[in-house]
C-alpha positions as CSV (number, residue, x, y, z in Angstrom):
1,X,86.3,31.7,-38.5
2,X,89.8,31.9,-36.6
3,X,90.7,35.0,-38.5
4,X,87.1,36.8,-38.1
5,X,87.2,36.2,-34.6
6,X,90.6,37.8,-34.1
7,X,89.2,40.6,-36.1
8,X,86.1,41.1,-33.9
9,X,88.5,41.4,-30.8
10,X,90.0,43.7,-32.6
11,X,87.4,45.8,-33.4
12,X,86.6,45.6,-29.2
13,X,89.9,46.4,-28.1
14,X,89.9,49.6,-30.4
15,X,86.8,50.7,-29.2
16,X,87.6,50.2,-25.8
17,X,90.8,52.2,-26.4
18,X,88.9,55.4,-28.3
19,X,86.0,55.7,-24.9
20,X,89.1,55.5,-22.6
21,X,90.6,58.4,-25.1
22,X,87.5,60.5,-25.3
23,X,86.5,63.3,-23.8
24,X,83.5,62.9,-21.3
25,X,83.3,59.0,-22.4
26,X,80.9,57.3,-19.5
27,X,81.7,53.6,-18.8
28,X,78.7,51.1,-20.4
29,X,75.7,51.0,-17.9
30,X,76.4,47.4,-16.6
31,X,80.2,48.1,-15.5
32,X,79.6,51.2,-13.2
33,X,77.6,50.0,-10.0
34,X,75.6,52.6,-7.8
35,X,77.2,54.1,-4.4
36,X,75.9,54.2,-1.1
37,X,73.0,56.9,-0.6
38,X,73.4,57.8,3.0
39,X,70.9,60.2,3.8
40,X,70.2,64.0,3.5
41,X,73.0,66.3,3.0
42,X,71.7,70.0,3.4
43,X,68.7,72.2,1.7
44,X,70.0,75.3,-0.3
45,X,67.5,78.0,-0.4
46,X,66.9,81.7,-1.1
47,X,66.4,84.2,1.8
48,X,65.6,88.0,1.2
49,X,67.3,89.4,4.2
50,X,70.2,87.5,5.1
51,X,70.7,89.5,9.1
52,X,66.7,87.5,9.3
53,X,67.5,84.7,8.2
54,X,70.8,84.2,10.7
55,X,69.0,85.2,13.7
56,X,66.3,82.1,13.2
57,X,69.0,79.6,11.6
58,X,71.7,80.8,14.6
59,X,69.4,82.3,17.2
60,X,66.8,80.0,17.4
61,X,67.4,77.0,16.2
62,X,71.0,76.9,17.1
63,X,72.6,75.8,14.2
64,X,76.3,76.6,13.7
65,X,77.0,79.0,11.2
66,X,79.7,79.0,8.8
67,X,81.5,81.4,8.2
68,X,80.8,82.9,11.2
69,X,80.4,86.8,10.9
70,X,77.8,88.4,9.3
71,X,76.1,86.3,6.9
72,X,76.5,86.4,2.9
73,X,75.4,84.6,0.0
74,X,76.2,80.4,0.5
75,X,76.6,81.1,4.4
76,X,75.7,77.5,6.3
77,X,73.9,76.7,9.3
78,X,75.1,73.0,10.7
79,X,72.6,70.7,12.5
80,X,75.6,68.4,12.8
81,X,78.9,68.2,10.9
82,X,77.5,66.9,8.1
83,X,73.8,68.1,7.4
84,X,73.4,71.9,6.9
85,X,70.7,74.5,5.3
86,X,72.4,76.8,2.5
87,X,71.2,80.0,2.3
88,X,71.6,81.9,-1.4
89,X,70.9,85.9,-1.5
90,X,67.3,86.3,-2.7
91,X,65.2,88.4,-5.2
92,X,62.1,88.3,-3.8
93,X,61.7,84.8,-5.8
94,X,58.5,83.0,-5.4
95,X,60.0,79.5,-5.2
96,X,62.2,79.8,-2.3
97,X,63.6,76.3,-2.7
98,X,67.0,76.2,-4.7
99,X,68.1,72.5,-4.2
100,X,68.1,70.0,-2.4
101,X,71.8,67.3,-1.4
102,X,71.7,63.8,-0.3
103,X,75.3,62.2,0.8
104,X,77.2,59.4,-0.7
105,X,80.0,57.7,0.1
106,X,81.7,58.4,-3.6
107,X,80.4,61.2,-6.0
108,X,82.8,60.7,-8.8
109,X,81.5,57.1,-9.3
110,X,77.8,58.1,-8.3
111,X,78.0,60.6,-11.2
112,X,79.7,57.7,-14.0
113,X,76.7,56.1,-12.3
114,X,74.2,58.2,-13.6
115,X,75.6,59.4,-16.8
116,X,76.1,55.9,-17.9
117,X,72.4,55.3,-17.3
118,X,71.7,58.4,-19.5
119,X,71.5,61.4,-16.5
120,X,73.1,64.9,-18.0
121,X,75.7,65.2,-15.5
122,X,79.1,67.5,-15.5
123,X,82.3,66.3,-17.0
124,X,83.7,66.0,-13.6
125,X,82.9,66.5,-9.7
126,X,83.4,69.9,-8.1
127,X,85.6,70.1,-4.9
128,X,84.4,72.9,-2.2
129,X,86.9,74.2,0.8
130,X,85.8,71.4,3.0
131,X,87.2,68.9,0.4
132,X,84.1,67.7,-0.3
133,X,83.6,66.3,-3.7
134,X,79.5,67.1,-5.3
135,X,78.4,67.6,-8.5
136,X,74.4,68.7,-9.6
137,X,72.0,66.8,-11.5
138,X,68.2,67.7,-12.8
139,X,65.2,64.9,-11.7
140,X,62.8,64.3,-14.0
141,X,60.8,67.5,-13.0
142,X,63.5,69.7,-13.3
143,X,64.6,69.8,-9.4
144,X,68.2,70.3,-8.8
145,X,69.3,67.6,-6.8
146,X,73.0,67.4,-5.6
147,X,75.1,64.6,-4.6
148,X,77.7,65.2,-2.4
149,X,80.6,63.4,-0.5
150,X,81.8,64.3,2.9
151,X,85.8,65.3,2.5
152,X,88.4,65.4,4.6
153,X,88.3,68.6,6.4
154,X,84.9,69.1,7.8
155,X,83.5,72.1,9.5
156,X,85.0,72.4,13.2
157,X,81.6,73.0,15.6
158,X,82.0,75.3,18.3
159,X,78.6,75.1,20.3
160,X,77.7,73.1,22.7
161,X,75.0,70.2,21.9
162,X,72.5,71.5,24.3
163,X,72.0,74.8,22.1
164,X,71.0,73.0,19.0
165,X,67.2,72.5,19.0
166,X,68.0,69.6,16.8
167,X,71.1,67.4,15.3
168,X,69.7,65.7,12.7
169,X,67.7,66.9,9.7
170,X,65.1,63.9,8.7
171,X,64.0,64.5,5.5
172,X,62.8,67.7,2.9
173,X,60.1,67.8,0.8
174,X,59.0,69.3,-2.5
175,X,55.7,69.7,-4.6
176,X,55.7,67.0,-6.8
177,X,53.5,66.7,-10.2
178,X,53.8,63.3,-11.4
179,X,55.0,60.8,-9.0
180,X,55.3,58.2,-11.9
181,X,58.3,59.8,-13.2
182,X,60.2,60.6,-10.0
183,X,60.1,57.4,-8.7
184,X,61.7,56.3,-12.3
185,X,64.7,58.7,-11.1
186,X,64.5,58.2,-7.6
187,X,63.1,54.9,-7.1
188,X,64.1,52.6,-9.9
189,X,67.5,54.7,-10.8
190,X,68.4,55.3,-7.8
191,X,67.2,52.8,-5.2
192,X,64.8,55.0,-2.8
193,X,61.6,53.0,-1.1
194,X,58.6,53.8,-0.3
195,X,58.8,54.9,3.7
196,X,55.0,56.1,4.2
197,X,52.4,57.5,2.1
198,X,48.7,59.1,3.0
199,X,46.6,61.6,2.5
200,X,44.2,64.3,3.8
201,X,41.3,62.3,3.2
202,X,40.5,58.9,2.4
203,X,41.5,58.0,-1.3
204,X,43.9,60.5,-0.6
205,X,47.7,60.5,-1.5
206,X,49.1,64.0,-1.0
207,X,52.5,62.7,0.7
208,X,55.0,60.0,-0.8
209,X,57.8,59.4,1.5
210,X,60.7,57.9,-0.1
211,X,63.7,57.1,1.8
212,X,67.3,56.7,1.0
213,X,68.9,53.7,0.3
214,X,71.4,53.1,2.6
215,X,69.7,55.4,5.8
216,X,67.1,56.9,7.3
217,X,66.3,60.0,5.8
218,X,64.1,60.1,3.8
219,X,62.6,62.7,0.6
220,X,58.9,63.7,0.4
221,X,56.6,64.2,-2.6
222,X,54.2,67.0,-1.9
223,X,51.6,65.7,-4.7
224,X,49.0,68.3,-3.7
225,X,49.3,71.8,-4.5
226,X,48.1,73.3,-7.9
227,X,50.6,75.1,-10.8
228,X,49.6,78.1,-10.0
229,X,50.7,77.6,-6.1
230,X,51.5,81.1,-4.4
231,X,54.4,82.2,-2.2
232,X,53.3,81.0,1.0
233,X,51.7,77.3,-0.3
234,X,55.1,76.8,-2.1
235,X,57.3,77.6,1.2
236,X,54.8,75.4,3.2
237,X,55.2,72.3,0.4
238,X,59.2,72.9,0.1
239,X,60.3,72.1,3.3
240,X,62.5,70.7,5.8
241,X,62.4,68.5,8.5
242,X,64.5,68.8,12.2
243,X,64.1,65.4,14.1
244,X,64.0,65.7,17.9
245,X,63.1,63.3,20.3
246,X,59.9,65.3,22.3
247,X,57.6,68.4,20.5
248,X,56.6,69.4,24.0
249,X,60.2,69.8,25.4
250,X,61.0,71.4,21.5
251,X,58.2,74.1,22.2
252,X,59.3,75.0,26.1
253,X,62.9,75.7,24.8
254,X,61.5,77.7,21.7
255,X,59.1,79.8,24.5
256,X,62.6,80.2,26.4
257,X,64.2,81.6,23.4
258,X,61.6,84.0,23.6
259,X,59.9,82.8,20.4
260,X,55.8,83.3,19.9
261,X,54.0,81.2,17.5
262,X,52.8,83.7,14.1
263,X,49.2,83.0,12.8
264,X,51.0,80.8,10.1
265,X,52.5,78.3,13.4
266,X,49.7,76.2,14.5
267,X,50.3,74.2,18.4
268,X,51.9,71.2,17.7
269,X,49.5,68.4,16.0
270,X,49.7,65.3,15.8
271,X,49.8,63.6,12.4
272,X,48.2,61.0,10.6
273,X,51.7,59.2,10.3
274,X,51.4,59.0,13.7
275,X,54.0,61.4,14.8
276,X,54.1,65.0,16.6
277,X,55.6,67.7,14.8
278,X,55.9,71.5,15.5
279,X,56.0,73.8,12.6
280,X,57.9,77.3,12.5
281,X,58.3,79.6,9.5
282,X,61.8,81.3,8.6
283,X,61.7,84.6,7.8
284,X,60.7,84.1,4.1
285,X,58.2,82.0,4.7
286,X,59.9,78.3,4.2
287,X,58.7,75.7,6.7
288,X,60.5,73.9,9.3
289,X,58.7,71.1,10.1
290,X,60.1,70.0,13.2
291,X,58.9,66.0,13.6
292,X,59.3,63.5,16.3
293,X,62.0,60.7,15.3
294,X,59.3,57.5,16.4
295,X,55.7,57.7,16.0
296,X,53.4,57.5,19.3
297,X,50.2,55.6,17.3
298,X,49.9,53.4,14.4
299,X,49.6,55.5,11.2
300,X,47.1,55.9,8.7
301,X,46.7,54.8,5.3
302,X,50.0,53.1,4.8
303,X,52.7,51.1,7.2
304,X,56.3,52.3,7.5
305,X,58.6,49.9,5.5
306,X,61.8,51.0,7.1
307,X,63.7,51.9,10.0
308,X,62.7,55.3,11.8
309,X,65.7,57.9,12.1
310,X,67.5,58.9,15.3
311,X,69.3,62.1,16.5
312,X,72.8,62.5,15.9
313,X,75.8,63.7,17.5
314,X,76.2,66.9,16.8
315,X,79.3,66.7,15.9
């Protein structure tokens, strides 16, 4: 028994020696532990006409743009030094939506996190001009979904607060098929829970809220539109979310701006989660739903399981 023993140990401590040796060799499941899931990092999406685009993202909105000049392919617009909507040069695509980031507090063991639990994910993090250290997965539906940690060297803002119509980007959404398998990826994997949910009608669920971990942002399941969606249902669906404190203060500094609601932007309505919200249309049709941070009325269908969001410095 002594000498099979020994042998078995050594069997162990060879194996352990070849994964350590290997190439692309992820740690076993139960030795790599999940990061903290902060919140929403940034939205990257495609826009047709760049010069457009800039003038909502940096006109209207505020956002601070880098680089600054005139804007290319991966330009950035900041709500706040962290949180940021992408902008990739379009071909007229029908899906606008490229991806969608969250933050975490460490992407190289957030990725051995994933792999180990059977994920595809890349040999290694990437590292951007910020520092910043991210790397891409797929969800269960084929989304691109990147995790990235904040490095050392973060954008520098330059505008004042008071020119932003918002710091703070609550959540993004996107349509959603089966809600069984994302909430294996998001939910069990992952640790999302269930923020809200509701519908348009009773029996309804067209919206699953699912919020982060370790914040208050959160990641919507748009259950509701068909597979043959068109341009305009799938920018409405794949959206984004600006937090402010008051709609009717949001829409007298738009007016100032000189902006004029389009057919497509409705008057601010209240809804049945209980909060205002304002929706505007960038130029190639993706929506910006701006949304009050604290609902004013007790929503419908479901009760909020966690804390509501608050603005944030801008930087």
């Amino acid at each position: 028994m002594g000498d099979a023993r020994i042998v078995s140990a050594m069997n162990r401590r060879s194996v352990l020696l070849l994964c350590l040796f290997a190439i692309g060799c992820v740690p076993p499941a139960q030795a790599v532990s999940r990061p903290a899931i902060t919140g929403l990092s940034h939205v990257t999406l495609y826009a047709d006409d760049l010069a457009k685009s800039q003038h909502f993202y940096a006109g209207l909105l505020g956002w601070e743009q880098v680089p600054t000049g005139d804007a290319q392919s991966g330009v950035r617009f900041y709500a706040n030094h962290a949180q940021y909507i992408e902008l990739l040069q379009g071909k007229g695509q029908t899906d606008r939506m490229n991806s969608i980031g969250f933050s975490t507090t460490n992407a190289e063991q957030l990725r051995s996190f994933l792999g180990a639990h059977g994920v595809a994910v890349p040999a290694k993090v990437s590292v951007d001009r910020n520092g910043d250290t991210f790397f891409d997965v797929q969800d269960p539906e084929g989304n691109v979904v990147e995790f990235r940690q904040t490095g050392p060297n973060p954008p520098k803002g330059g505008k004042a607060v008071q020119e932003r119509l918002s710091t703070h980007i609550i959540h993004a959404g996107f349509v959603a098929h089966d809600r069984a398998k994302l909430d294996s990826f998001y939910k069990d994997l992952l640790g999302f829970h269930l923020y809200w949910e509701g519908g348009s009608g009773p029996g309804r669920t067209d919206w699953v809220m699912m919020q982060v971990p370790n914040g208050t942002d959160w990641l919507e399941y748009m259950l509701y539109l068909p597979s043959d969606a068109s341009r305009a249902e799938l920018g409405s669906a794949n959206h984004f979310a600006p937090g402010v404190e008051s709609v009717t203060a949001l829409e007298k500094r738009l007016r100032a701006r000189g902006w004029a609601p389009t057919p497509q932007e409705k008057p601010p309505l209240l809804g049945v989660d209980g909060k205002w919200q304002l929706d505007l249309f960038d130029p190639d049709g993706t929506r910006a739903e701006f949304m009050e941070f604290v609902p004013v009325k007790e929503a419908c269908c479901s009760r909020y399981t966690g804390r509501q969001p608050e603005p944030y410095p801008a930087w």
